[in-house]
C-alpha positions as CSV (number, residue, x, y, z in Angstrom):
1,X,19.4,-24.3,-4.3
2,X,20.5,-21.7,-1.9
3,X,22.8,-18.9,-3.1
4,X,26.1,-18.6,-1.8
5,X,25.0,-15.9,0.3
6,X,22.4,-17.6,1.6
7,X,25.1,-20.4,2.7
8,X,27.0,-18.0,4.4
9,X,24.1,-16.4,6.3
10,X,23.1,-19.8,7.2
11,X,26.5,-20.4,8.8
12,X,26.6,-16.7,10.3
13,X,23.1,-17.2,12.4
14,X,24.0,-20.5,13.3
15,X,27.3,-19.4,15.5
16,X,26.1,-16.3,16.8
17,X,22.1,-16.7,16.4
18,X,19.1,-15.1,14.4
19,X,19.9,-11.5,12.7
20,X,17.7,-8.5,12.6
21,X,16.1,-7.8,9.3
22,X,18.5,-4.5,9.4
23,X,21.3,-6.6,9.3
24,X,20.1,-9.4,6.8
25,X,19.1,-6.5,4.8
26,X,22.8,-5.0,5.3
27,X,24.3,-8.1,4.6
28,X,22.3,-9.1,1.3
29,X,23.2,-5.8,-0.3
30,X,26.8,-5.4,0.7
31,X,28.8,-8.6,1.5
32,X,32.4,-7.9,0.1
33,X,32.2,-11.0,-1.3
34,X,28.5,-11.9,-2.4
35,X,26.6,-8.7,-1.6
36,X,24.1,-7.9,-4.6
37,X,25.3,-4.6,-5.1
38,X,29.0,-5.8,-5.3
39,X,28.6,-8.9,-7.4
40,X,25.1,-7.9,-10.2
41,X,24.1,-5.5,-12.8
42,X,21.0,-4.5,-11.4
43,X,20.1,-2.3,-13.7
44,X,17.8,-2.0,-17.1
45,X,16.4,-5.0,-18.9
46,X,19.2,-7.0,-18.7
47,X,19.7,-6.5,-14.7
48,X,16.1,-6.7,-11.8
49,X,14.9,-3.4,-12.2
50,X,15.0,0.3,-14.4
51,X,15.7,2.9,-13.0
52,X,14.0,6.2,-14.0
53,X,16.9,7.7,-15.8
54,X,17.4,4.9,-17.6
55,X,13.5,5.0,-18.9
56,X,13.8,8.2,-20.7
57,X,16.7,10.9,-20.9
58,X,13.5,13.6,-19.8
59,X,14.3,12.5,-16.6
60,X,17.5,13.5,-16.0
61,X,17.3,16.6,-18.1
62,X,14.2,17.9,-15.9
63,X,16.2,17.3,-12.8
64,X,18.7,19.9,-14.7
65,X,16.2,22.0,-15.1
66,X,15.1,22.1,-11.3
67,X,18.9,22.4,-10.4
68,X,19.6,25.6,-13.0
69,X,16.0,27.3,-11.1
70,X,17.3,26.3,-7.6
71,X,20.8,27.8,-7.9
72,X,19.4,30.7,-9.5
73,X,16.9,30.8,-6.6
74,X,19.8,30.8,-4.0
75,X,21.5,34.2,-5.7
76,X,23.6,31.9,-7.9
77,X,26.5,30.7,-5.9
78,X,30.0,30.0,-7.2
79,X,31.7,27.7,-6.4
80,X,29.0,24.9,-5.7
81,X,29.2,21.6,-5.1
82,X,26.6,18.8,-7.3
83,X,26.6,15.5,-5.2
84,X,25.0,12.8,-6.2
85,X,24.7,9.6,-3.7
86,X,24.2,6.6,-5.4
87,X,24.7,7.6,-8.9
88,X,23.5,4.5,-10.2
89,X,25.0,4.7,-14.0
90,X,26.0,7.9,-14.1
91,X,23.0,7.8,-16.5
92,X,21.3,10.9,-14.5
93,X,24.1,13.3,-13.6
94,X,24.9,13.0,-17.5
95,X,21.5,14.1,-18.7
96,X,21.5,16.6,-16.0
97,X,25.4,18.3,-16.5
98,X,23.6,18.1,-20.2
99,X,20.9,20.2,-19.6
100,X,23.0,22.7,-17.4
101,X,25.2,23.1,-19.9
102,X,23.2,24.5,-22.3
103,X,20.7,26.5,-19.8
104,X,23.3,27.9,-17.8
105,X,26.8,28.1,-18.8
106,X,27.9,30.1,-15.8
107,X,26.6,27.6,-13.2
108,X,28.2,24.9,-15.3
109,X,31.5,26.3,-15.1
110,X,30.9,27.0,-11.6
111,X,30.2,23.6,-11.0
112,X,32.7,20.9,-9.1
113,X,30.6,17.5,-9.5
114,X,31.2,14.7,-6.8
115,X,29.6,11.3,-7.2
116,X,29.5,9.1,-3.5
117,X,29.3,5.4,-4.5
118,X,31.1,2.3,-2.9
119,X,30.8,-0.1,-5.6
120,X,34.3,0.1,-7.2
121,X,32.0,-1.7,-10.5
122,X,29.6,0.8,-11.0
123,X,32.5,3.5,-10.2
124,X,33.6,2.0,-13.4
125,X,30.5,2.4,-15.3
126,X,29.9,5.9,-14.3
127,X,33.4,6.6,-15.7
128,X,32.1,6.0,-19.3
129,X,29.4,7.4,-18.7
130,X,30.5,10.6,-18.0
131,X,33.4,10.5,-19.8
132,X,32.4,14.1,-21.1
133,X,32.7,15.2,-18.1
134,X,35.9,14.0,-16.4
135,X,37.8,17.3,-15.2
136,X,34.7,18.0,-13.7
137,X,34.0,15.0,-11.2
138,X,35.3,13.1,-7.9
139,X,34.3,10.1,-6.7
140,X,34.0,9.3,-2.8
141,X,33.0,6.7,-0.8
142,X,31.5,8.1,1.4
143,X,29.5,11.9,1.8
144,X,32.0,12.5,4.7
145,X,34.8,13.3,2.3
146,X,33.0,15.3,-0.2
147,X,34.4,18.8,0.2
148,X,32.1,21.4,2.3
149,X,30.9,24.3,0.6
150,X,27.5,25.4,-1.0
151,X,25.7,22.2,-2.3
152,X,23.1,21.1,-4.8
153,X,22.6,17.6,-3.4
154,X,20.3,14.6,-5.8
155,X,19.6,11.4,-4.2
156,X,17.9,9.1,-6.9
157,X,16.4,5.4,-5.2
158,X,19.1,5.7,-2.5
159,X,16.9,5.7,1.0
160,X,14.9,2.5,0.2
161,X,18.5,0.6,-0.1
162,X,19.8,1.4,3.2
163,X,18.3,-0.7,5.7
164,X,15.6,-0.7,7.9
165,X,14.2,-2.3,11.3
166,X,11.0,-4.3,11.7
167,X,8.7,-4.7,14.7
168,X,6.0,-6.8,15.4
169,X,2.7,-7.0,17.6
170,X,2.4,-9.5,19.3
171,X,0.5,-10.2,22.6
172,X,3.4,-8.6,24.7
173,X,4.0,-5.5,22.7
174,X,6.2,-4.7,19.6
175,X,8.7,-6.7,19.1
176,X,11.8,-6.7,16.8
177,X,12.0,-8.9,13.4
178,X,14.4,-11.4,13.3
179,X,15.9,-13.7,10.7
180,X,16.7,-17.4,11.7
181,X,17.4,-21.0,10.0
182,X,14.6,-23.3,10.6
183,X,14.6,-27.4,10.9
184,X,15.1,-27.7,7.3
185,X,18.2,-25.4,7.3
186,X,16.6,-22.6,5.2
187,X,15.9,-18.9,6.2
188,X,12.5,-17.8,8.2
189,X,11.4,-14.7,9.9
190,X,10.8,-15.3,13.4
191,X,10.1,-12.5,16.7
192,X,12.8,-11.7,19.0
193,X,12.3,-10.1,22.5
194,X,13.8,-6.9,21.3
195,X,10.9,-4.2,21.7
196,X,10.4,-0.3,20.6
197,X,9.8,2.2,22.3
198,X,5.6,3.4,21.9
199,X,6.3,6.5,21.7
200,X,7.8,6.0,18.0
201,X,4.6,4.2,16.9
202,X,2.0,6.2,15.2
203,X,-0.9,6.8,17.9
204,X,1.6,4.8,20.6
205,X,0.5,1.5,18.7
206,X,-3.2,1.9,20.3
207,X,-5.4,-0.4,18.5
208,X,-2.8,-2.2,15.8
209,X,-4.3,-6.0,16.1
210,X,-1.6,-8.1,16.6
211,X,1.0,-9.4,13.5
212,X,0.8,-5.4,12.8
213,X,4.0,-4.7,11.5
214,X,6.0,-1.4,12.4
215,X,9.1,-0.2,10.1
216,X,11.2,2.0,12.0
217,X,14.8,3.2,9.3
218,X,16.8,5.2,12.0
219,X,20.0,4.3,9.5
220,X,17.9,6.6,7.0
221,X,17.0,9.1,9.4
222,X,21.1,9.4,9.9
223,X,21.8,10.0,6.5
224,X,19.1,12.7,5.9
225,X,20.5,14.3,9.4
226,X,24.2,14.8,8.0
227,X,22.8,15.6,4.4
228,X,21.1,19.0,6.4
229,X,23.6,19.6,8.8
230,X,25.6,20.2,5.3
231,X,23.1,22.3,4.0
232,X,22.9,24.6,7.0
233,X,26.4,25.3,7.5
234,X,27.5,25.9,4.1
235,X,24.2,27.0,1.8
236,X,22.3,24.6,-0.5
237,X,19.6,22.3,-1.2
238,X,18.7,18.4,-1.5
239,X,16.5,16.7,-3.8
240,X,15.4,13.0,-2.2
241,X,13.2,10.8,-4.7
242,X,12.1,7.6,-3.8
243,X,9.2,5.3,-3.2
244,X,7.1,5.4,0.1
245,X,4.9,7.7,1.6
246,X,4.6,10.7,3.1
247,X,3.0,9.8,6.3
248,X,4.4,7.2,8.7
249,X,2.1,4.7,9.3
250,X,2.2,0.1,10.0
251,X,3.0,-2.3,7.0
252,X,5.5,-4.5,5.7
253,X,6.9,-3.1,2.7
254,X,10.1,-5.2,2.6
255,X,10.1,-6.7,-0.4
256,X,12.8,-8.3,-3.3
257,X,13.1,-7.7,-7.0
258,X,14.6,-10.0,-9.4
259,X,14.6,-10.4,-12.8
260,X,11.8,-7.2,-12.9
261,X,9.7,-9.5,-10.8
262,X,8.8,-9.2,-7.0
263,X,10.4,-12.3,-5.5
264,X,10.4,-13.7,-1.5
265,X,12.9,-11.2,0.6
266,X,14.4,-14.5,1.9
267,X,14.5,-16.4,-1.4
268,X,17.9,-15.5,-3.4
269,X,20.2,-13.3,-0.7
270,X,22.7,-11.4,-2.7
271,X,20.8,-12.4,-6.2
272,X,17.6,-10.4,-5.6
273,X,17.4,-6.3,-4.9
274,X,16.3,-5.9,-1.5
275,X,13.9,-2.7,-0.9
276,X,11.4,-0.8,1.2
277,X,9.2,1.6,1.2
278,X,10.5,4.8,2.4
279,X,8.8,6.9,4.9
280,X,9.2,10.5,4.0
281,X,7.6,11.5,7.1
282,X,10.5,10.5,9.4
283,X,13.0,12.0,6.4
284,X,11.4,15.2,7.0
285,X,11.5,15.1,10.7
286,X,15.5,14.4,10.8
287,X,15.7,17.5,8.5
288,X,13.9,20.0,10.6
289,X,15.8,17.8,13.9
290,X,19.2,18.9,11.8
291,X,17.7,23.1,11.6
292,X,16.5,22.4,7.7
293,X,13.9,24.0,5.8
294,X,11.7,21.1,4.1
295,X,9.9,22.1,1.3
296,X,6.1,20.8,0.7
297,X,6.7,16.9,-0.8
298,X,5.3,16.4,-4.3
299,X,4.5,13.1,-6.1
300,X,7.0,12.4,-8.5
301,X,4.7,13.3,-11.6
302,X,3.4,16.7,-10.5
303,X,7.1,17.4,-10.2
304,X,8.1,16.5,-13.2
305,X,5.1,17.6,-15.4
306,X,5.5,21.2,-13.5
307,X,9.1,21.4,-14.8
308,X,8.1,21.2,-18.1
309,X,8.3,17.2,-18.6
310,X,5.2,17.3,-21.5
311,X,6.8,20.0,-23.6
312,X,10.1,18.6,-23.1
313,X,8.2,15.4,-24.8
314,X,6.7,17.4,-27.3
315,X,9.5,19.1,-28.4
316,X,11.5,15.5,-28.9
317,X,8.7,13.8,-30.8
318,X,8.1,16.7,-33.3
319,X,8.7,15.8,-36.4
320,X,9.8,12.5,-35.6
321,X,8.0,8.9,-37.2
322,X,4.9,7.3,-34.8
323,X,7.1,4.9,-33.6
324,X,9.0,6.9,-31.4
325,X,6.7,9.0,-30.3
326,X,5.0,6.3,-29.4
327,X,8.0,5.8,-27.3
328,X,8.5,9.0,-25.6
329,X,4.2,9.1,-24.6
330,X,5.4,5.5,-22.8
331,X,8.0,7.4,-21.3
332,X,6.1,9.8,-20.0
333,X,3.7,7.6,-18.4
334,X,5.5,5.9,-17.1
335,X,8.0,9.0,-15.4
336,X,4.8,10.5,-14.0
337,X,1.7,8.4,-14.7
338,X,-0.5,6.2,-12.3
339,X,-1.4,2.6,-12.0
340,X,0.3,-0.6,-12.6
341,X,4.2,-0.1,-13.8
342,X,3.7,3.7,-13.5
343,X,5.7,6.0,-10.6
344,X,3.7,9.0,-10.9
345,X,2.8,9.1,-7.2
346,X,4.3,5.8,-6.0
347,X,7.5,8.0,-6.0
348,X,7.7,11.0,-4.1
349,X,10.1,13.9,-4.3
350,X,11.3,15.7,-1.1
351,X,13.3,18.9,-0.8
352,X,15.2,20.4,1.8
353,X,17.1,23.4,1.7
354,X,19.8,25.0,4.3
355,X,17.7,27.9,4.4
356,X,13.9,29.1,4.1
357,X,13.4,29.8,0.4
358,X,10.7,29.6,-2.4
359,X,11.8,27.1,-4.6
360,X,9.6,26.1,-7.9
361,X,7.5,23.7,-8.5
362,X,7.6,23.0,-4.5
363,X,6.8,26.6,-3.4
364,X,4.2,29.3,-4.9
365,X,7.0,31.9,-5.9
366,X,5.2,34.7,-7.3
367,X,6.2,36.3,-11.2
């Protein structure tokens, strides 16, 4: 049974003809009316996917830690701006103000928090999540209209929701991904005549056999652009985590989530979560394009175990029964261990600052 977005795609392709996958991927996420993002819960066990805040509160609370260390590292600024961009739950920024609280009180009361999300829903949900910390936070829209001045900027899952182009070999050259409705009214993938330009291919596309796909997220690239040109008028740093890797490369990483299972990207518009891999490569290009310093990228469990993440876990299991220490060594592997379920290096962490500095655990900064 198609969803109601998937009716109303149907109708959208059949008046003005097959989509790109940027805009089927723009459209799934968010429709006003049926958009996934406007109309689920995505997230935790009741929703299509967990978050890593909402695994363990060690998360969120080494993510202090790296902010208290970074705004020390700057000269410690005051005022400064903490941003988050898609704040899911409010779920990290809470652990996070926690943790800053009680490391640095100055910072803390230095600190003007603004949280950019568009879904009026979760807006709500952040609201009683940080209900703690009211005076303290705005909410925008959009990063345009988040005051200027010295930032400390987290991005949590954001890049891999904003969307991205496909191209594909074919005997012609690349050529752009398209969305269409086939004989039996349902959604395909089919190849449009729209082609790339070889000089953004790795190795000028020389030798991908044909069906290779490309992945090309200049939407992505935008953001990261005006996240630095930020950071190098007014002072400050951003932390990006997300899945991907960090050298650009062929592969179709578009792929849907639902119900914590991997589901068709065509199957349930606006039901399933939409994703991609992101490719950290091309982040870091935009940022040096924009005059940023990038830090060296780090897989998200050498990040975290370097911040202190096992004696963080030590120090909340002692004394406590089996059970939940049991609990907090799942967490753990889960935050920064390998294999199957595990984001230790699926998810990388990339940092960019306005200005060359040594900042820890990216940089050797000696004692």
């Amino acid at each position: 049974m198609p969803t109601p977005l998937a009716r109303k795609i149907v109708r959208l392709i059949e008046e003005h003809g097959p989509i790109t996958v940027a805009d089927y991927f723009a459209i799934c996420l968010a429709d006003p009316e049926y958009g996934y993002y406007r109309a689920r819960e995505p997230f935790g066990r009741a929703g299509d996917f967990v978050t890593a805040p909402e695994i363990s509160q060690m998360f969120g609370e080494m993510i202090g830690v790296f902010l208290v260390s970074t705004w020390q590292a700057h000269g410690a600024p005051a005022p400064l701006a903490l941003v988050e961009i898609g704040p899911g739950r409010g779920t990290l920024m809470a652990d996070a103000l926690r943790t800053i609280e009680r490391l640095a009180p100055a910072m803390f009361a230095a600190t003007d928090v603004h949280l950019v999300e568009t879904s009026a829903r979760l807006s709500d949900v952040q609201r009683q999540t940080l209900l703690r910390y009211k005076e303290k936070i705005t909410w925008h829209d959009d990063f345009g209209s988040v005051p200027e001045s010295f930032t400390l900027l987290v991005a949590n899952e954001l890049f891999d929701a904003i969307p991205l182009r496909q191209f594909v070999k074919t005997a012609t050259g690349f050529r752009e991904r398209m969305v269409r409705v086939n004989e039996t009214g349902a959604l395909e993938f089919a190849i449009g005549a729209t082609g790339i330009d070889p000089g953004l291919l790795p190795d000028q596309g020389r030798g991908a056999p044909e069906g290779t796909i490309f992945e090309a997220a200049p939407a992505r690239s935008a953001v990261m652009l005006s996240i630095t040109e930020r950071l190098v008028r007014h002072g400050g740093t951003a932390l990006i985590i997300d899945y991907g890797h960090l050298q650009s490369g062929y592969g179709d990483t578009l792929q849907a989530v639902y119900r914590h299972e991997y589901d068709p990207p065509l199957a349930r518009p606006g039901e399933a979560d939409l994703t991609s891999h992101v490719d950290f490569e091309a982040l870091a290009m935009a940022a040096l394009a924009a005059g940023g310093h990038v830090h060296r990228p780090l897989p998200q469990g050498d990040f975290l175990v370097a911040l202190g993440l096992l004696e963080r876990a030590g120090a909340l299991g002692a004394g406590k029964d089996r059970l939940t220490q049991a609990g907090i060594e799942d967490a753990v592997n889960r935050l920064a261990g390998e294999g199957a379920g595990a984001m230790g290096r699926l998810f990388k962490v990339l940092c960019v600052s306005g200005t060359p500095l040594a900042l820890v655990p990216f940089d050797h900064v000696a004692n």
